[in-house]
VEXDREN-2710 file (C-alpha; in Angstrom, 1 decimal):
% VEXDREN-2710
k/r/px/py/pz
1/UNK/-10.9/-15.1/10.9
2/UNK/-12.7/-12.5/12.7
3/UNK/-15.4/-10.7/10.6
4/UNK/-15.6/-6.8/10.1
5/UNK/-17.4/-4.4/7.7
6/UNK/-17.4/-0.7/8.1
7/UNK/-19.8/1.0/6.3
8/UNK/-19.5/2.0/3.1
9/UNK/-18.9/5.9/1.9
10/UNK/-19.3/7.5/-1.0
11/UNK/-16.6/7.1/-3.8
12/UNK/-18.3/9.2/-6.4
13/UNK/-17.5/9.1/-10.3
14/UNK/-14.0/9.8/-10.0
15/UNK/-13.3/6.1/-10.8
16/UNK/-9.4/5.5/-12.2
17/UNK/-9.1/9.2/-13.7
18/UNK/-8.5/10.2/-9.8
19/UNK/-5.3/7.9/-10.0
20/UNK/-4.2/9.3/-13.4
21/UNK/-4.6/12.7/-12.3
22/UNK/-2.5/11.7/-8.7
23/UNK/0.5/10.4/-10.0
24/UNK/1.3/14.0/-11.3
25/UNK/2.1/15.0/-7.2
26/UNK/5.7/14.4/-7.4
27/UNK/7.3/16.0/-4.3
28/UNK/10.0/15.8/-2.5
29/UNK/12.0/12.9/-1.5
30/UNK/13.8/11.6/1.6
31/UNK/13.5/7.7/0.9
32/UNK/16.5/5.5/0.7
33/UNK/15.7/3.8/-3.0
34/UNK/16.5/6.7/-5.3
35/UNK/17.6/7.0/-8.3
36/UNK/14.4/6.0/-11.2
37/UNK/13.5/9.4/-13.2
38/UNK/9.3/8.7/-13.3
39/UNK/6.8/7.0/-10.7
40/UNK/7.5/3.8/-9.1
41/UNK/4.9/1.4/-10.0
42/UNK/6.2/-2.4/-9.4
43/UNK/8.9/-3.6/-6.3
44/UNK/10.0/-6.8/-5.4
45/UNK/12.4/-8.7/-2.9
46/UNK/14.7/-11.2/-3.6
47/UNK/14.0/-14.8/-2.1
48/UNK/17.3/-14.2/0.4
49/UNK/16.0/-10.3/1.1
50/UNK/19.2/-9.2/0.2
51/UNK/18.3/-7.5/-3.0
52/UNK/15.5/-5.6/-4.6
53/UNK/14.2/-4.6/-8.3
54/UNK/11.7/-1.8/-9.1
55/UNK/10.0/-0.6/-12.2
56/UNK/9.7/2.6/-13.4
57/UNK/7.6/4.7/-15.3
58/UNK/11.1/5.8/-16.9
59/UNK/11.0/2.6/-18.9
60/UNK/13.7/0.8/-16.2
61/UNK/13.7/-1.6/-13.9
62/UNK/16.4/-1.1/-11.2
63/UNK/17.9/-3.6/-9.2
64/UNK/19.6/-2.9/-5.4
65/UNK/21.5/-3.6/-2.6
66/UNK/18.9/-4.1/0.4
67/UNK/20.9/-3.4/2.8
68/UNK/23.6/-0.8/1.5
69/UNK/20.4/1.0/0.3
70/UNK/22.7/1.8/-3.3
71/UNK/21.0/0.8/-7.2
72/UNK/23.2/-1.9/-8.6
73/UNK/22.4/-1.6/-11.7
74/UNK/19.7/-0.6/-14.0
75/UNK/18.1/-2.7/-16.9
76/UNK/16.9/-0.6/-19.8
77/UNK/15.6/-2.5/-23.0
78/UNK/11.8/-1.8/-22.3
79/UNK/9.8/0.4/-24.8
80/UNK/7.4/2.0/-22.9
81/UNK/6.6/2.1/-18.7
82/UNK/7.5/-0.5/-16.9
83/UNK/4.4/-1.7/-14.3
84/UNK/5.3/-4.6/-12.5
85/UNK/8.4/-7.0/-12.1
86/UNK/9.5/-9.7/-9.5
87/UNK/12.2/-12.4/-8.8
88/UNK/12.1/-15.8/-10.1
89/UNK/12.4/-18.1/-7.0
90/UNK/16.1/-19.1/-7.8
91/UNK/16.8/-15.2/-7.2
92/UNK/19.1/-15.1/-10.3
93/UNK/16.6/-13.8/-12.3
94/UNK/14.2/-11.4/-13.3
95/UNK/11.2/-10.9/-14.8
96/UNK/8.9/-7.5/-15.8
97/UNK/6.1/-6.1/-17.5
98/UNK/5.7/-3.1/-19.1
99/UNK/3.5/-0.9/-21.4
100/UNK/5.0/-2.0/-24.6
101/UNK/3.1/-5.0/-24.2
102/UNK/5.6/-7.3/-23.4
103/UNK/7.6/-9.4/-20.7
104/UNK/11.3/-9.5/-20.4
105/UNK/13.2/-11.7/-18.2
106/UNK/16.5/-10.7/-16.8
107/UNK/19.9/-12.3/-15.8
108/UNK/20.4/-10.6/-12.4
109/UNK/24.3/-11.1/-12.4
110/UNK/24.8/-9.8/-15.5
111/UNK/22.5/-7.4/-16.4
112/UNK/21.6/-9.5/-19.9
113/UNK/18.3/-9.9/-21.0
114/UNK/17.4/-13.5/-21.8
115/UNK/14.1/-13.2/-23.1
116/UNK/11.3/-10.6/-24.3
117/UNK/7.8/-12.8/-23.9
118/UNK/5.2/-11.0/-26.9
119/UNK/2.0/-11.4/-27.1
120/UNK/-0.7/-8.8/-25.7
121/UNK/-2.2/-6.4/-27.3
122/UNK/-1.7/-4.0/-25.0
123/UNK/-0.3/-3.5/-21.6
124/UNK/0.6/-5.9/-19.4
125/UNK/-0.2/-4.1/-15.9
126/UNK/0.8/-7.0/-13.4
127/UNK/3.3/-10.2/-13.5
128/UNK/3.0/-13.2/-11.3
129/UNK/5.7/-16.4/-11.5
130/UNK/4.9/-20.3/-10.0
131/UNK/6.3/-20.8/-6.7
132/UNK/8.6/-23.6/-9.1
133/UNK/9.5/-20.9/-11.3
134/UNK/8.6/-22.9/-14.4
135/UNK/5.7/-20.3/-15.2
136/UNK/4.9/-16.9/-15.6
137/UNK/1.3/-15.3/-15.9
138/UNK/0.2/-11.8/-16.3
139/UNK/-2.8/-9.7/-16.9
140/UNK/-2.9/-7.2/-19.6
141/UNK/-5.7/-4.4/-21.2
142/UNK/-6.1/-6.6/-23.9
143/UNK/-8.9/-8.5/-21.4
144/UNK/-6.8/-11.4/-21.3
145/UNK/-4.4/-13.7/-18.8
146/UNK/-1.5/-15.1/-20.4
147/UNK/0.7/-18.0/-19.4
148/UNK/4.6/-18.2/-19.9
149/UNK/6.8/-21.4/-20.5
150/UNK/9.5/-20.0/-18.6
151/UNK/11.6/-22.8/-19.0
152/UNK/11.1/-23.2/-22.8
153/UNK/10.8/-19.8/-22.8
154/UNK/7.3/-20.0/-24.6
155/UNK/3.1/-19.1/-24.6
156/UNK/1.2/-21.3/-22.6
157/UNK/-2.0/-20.9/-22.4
158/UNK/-4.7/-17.5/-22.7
159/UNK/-7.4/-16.6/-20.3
160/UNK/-10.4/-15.2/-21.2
161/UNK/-13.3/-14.0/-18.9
162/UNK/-12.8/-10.9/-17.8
163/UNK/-15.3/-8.5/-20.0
164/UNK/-12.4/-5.1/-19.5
165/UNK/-8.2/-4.6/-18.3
166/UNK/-6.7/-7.1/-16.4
167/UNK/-4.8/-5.5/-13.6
168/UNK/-3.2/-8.0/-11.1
169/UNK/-2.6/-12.0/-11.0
170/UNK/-1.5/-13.6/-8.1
171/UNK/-0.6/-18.1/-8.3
172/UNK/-1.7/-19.9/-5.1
173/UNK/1.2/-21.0/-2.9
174/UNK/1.0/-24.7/-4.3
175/UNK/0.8/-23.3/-8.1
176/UNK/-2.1/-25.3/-9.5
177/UNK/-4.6/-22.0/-9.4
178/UNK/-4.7/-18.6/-10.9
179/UNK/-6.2/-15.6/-8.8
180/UNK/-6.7/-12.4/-11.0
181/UNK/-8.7/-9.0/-10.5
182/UNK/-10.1/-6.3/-13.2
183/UNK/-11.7/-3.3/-14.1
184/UNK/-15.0/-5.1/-14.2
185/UNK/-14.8/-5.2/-10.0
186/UNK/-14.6/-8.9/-10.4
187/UNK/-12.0/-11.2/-9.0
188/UNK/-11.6/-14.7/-10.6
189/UNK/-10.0/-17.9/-9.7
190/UNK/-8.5/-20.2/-12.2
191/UNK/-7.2/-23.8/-12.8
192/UNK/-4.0/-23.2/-14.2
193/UNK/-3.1/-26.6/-15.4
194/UNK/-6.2/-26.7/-17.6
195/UNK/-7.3/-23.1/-18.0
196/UNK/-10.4/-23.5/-16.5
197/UNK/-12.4/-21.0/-14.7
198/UNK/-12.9/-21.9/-11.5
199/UNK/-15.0/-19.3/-9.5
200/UNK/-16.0/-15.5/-10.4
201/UNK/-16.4/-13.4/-6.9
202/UNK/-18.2/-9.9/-6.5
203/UNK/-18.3/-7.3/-3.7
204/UNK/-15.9/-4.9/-4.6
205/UNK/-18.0/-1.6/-6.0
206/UNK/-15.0/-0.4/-8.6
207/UNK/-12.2/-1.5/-10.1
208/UNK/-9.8/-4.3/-8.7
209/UNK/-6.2/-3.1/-8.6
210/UNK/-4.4/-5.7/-6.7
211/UNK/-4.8/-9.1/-5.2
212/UNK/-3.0/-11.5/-2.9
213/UNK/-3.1/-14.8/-1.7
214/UNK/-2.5/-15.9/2.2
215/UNK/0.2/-18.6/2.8
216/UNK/-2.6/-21.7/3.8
217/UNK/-4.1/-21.2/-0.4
218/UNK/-7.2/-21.1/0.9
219/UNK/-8.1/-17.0/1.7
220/UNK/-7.0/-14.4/-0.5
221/UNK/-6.8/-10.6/-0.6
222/UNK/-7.8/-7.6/-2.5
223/UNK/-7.5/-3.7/-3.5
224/UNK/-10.0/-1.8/-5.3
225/UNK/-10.8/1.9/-6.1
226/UNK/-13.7/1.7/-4.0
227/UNK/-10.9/2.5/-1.2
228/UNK/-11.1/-1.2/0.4
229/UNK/-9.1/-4.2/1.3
230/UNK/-11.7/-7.5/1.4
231/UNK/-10.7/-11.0/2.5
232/UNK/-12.1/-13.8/0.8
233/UNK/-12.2/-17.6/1.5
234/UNK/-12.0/-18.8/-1.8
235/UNK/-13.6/-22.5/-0.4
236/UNK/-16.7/-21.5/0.5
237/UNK/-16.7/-18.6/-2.2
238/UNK/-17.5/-15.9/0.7
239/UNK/-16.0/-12.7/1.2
240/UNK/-14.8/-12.2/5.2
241/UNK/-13.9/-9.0/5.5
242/UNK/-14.0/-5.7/4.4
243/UNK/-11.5/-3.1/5.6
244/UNK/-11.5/0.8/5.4
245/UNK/-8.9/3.1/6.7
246/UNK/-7.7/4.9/3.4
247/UNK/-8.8/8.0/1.7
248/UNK/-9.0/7.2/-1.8
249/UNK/-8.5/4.8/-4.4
250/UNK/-6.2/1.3/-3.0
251/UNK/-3.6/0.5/-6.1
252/UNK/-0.8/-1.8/-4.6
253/UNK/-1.7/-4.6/-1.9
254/UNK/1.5/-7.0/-0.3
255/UNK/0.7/-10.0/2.5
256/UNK/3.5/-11.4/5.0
257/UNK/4.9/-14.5/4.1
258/UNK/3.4/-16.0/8.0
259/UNK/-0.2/-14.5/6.6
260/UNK/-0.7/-12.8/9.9
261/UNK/-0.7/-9.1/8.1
262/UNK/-1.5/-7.3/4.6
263/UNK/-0.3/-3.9/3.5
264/UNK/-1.7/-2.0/1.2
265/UNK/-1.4/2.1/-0.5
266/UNK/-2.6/4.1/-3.0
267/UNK/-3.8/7.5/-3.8
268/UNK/-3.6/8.9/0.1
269/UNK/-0.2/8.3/0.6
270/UNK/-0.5/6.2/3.2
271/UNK/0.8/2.4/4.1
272/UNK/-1.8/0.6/6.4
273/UNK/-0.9/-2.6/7.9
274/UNK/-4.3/-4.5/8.5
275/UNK/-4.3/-7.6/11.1
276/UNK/-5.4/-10.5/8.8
277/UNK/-6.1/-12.6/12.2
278/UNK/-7.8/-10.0/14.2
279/UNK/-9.6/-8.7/11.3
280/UNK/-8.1/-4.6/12.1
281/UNK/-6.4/-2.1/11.5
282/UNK/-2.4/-1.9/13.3
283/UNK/-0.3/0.5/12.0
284/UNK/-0.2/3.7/9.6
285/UNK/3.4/4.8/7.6
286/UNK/3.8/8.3/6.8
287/UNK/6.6/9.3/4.1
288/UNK/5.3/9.2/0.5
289/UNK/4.4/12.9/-1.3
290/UNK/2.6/10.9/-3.6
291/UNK/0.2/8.1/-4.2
292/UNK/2.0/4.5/-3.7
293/UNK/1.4/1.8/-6.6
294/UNK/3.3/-1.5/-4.9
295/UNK/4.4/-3.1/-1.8
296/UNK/6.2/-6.2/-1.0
297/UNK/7.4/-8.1/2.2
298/UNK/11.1/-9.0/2.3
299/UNK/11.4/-13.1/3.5
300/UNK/11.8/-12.0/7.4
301/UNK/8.0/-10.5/7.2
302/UNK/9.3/-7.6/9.8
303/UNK/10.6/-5.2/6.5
304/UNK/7.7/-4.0/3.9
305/UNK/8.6/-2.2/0.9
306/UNK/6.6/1.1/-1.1
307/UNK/6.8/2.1/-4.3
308/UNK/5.1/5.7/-5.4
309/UNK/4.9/8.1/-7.6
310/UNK/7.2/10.6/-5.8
311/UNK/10.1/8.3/-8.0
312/UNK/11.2/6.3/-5.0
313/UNK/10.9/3.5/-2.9
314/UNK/11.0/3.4/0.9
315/UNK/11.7/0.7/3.5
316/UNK/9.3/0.2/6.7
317/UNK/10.6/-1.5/9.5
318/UNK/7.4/-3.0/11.2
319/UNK/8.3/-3.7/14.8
320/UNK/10.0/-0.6/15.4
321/UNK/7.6/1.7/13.1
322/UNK/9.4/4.1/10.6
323/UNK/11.8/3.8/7.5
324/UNK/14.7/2.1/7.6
325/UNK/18.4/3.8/6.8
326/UNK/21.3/2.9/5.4
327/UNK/23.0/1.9/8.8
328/UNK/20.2/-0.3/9.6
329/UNK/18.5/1.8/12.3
330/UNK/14.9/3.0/11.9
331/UNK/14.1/6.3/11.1
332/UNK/11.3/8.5/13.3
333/UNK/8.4/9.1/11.4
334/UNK/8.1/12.0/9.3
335/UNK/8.2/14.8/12.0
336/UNK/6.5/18.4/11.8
337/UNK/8.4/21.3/9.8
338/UNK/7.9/23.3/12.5
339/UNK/9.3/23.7/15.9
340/UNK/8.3/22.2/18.8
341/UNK/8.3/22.8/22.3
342/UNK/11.1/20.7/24.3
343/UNK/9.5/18.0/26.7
344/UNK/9.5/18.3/30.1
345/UNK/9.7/15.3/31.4
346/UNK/9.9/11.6/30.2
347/UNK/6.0/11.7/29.5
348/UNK/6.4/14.9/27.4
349/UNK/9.2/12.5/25.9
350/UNK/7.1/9.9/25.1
351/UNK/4.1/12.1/23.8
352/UNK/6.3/13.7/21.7
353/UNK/7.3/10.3/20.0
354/UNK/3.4/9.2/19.7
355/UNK/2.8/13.0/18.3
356/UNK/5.6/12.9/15.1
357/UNK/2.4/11.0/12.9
358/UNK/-0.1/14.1/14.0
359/UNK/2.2/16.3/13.0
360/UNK/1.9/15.3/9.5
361/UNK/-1.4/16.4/9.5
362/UNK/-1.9/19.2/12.1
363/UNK/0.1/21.9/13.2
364/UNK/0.0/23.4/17.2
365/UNK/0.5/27.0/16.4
366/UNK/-2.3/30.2/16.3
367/UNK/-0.9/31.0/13.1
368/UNK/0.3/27.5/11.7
369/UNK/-3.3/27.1/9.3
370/UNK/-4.6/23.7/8.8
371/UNK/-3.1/21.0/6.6
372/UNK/-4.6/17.8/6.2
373/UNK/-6.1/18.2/9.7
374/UNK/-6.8/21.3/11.2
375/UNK/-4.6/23.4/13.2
376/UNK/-4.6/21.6/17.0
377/UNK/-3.8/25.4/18.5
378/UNK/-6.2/25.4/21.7
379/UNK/-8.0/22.1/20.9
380/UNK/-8.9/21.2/24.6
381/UNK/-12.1/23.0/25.2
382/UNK/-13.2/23.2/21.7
383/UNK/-15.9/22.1/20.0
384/UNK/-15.4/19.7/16.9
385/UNK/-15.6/21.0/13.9
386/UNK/-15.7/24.5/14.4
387/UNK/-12.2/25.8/13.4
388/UNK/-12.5/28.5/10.4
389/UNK/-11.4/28.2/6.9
390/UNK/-11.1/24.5/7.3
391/UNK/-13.5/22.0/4.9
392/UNK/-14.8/19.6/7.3
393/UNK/-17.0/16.7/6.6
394/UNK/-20.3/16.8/7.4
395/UNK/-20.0/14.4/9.9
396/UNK/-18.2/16.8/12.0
397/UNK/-19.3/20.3/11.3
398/UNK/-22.7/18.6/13.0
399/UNK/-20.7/17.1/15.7
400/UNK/-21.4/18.1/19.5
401/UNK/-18.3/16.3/20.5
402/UNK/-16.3/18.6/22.6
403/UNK/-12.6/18.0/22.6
404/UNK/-11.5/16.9/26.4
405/UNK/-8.9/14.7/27.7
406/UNK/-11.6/12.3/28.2
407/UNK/-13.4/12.4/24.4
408/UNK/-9.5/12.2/23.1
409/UNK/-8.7/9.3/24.8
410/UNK/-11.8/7.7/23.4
411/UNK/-11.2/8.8/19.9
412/UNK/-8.0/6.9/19.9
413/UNK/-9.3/4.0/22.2
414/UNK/-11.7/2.5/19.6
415/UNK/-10.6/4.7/16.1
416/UNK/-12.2/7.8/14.9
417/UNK/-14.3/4.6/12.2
418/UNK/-16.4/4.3/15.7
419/UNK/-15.9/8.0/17.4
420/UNK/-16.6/9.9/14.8
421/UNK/-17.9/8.1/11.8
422/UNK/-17.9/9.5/8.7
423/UNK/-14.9/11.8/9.3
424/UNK/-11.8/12.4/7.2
425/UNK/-9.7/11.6/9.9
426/UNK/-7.0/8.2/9.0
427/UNK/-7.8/5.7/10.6
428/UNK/-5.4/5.6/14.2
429/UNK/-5.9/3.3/17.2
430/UNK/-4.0/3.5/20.5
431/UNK/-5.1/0.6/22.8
432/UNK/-2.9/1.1/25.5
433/UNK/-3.8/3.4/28.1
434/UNK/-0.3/4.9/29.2
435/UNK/0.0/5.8/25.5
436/UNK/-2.9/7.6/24.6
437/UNK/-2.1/9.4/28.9
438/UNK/1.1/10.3/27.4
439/UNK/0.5/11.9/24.1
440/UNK/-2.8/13.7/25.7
441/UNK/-0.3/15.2/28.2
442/UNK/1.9/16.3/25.3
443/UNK/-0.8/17.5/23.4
444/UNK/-2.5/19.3/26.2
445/UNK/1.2/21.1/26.8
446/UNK/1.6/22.1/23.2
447/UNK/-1.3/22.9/22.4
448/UNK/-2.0/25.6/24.4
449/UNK/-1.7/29.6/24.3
450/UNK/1.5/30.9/24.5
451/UNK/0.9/34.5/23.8
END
């Protein structure tokens, strides 16, 4: 595992209220998993990928057809928010966890609930089954971890040693151990035969929202409000990596069934797919109008799933980058609202394509204002940082970059983390040189006056 640490920024005070406060930016949607009436918050593939469940902040969980993109059915007995559910390994059911403090478990045929699991005093924020599917676990605002007979259909065992909410649980791939993270910024590993405590770790500097292991048992994952993903070897009790890329507060975290790559989300709106073996940053998914609370791989480890608080969830294809429709072909990233000039030629083409993620953020025009990003209108020549009414980071309204081909190139070559440290910019790296030729050729051709 190669080792990386950016440095650390600022988070402030805003701690969780920044979440509470984000989940009210509901826009609009385009996503193919539509139909719950309140934020997304949980999501889940089925053990064949053929099906999917979410839960709702409507009180539901809903349950689809993958590939026809269409709800199936919805399952309403819950008494408050729903937060989390996922498949038992069989596939024929389903379990969740909800606000009402309990867990229900689901008949996936039929629509019947089996079971409803009481037993916190609270909420249960996060639900985690045995690879055998003979127990449950989850982590609840009570402080505790509890663990679910789900063949006798009964308590197990509680788990104290967290000193505030529980908010995710993960079981190793072989079962026998208990990974959970909390409010306390701790992450803690657990025997889950016995109950015993088996290791406390500490790095993250605010709450932990979601964790993960990696296929091989031995590293894990993890998502905190301090706006960072860490990788830990849970042997030798050391934290590996830390990676930055988002803009905000990190809620929902997902690895790929080969361990070769973790997404993650939260308040920015953003997917990032990290390189677990590299130890980097690959690929950015634009879409959500809202902060994203869950991800999951489906079994192939090409598809990855988003759940957010714009009431929908939305399906990545990984090779070919962009959502997935209902025919099965993959959808451009979200592209400007604006017009823009035809390409030329086939690099113009091929610029264009590399542009649709800038466009999110910046517009090309004299009178298209900034967004995200400042306006791009008559970049080449400028100096960084200088364009009015927009509220640059410090870190760039010092800057003496000048924007040329040349500097361009560079930013994208080894990430703005590097160019321009400090900045607001997402994190973005092209490392192939005909792509970054291509989209500066684009750029330099849009970019410009056209008065």
């Amino acid at each position: 595992m190669h080792l990386l640490r950016f440095s650390k920024t600022s988070f402030g005070a805003l701690g969780l209220g920044l979440l509470l406060a984000s989940v009210l930016l509901v826009g609009s949607s385009r996503a193919e998993l539509a139909g719950h009436g309140g934020f997304v918050k949980g999501v889940a593939v089925s053990p064949n990928g053929q099906k999917a469940v979410s839960a709702s902040f409507d009180y539901s969980v809903k349950l689809w057809d993958l590939e026809a993109q269409r709800e199936i059915r919805s399952f309403d007995d819950h008494e408050g928010a729903v937060n989390a559910v996922t498949f038992l390994p069989d596939g024929r059911r389903v379990l969740s966890a909800s606000d009402d403090g309990t867990l229900r478990l689901w008949d996936v045929e039929s629509g019947k609930q089996l079971h409803v699991f009481e037993g916190h005093a609270g909420k249960v924020a996060s639900v985690a089954v045995s690879p055998d599917g003979r127990m449950a676990a989850s982590a609840g605002w009570d402080h505790t971890i509890r663990l679910w007979d789900l063949e006798g259909l009964g308590p197990l065992t509680t788990l104290k040693g967290h000193k505030n909410n529980v908010n995710a649980v993960a079981f190793s791939p072989d079962g026998t151990r208990l990974l959970s993270g909390g409010y306390d910024t701790k992450l803690k590993l657990w025997s889950v035969p016995d109950g015993r405590p088996l290791l406390s770790l500490e790095g993250h500097d605010f709450a932990v929202t979601g964790v993960a292991f990696l296929p091989d048992g031995v590293r894990a994952v993890s998502v905190s409000v301090d706006e960072t993903l860490r990788v830990w070897d849970l042997e030798q009790e050391r934290e590996l990596a830390e990676l930055r890329g988002h803009e905000g507060p990190l809620i929902g975290v997902a690895v790929s069934p080969d361990g070769r790559y973790a997404a993650s989300g939260g308040v920015d709106q953003t997917v990032n797919l990290w390189n677990l073996e590299e130890g980097r940053f690959q690929q950015a998914f634009y879409g959500h109008t809202a902060p994203i609370w869950a991800l999951a791989f489906a079994p192939n480890g090409r598809t990855v799933l988003s759940a957010g608080s714009d009431y929908v969830v939305r399906v990545w294809d990984l090779v070919d980058g962009g959502e997935v429709a209902v025919d099965g072909q993959v959808k451009a990233q979200p592209a400007a609202n604006y017009p823009l000039p035809e390409p030329r030629n086939e690099q113009d083409a091929r610029g264009a394509k590399l542009f649709r993620k800038c466009a999110v953020c910046h517009t090309i025009t004299r009178d298209g204002g900034n967004r995200a990003g400042p306006t791009l209108y008559g970049v080449f020549g400028r100096r960084a940082g200088t364009v009015q009414d927009y509220n640059y980071s410090p870190a760039l309204s010092h800057s003496e970059v000048i924007w040329t081909e040349e500097t361009i190139s560079r930013l994208f070559e080894i990430g703005p983390q590097d160019y321009t440290p400090g900045s607001k910019m997402p994190l973005q790296q092209m490392p192939s040189d005909q792509d970054r030729a291509d989209l500066i050729a684009y750029l330099k051709y849009i970019t410009k006056s056209r008065d």
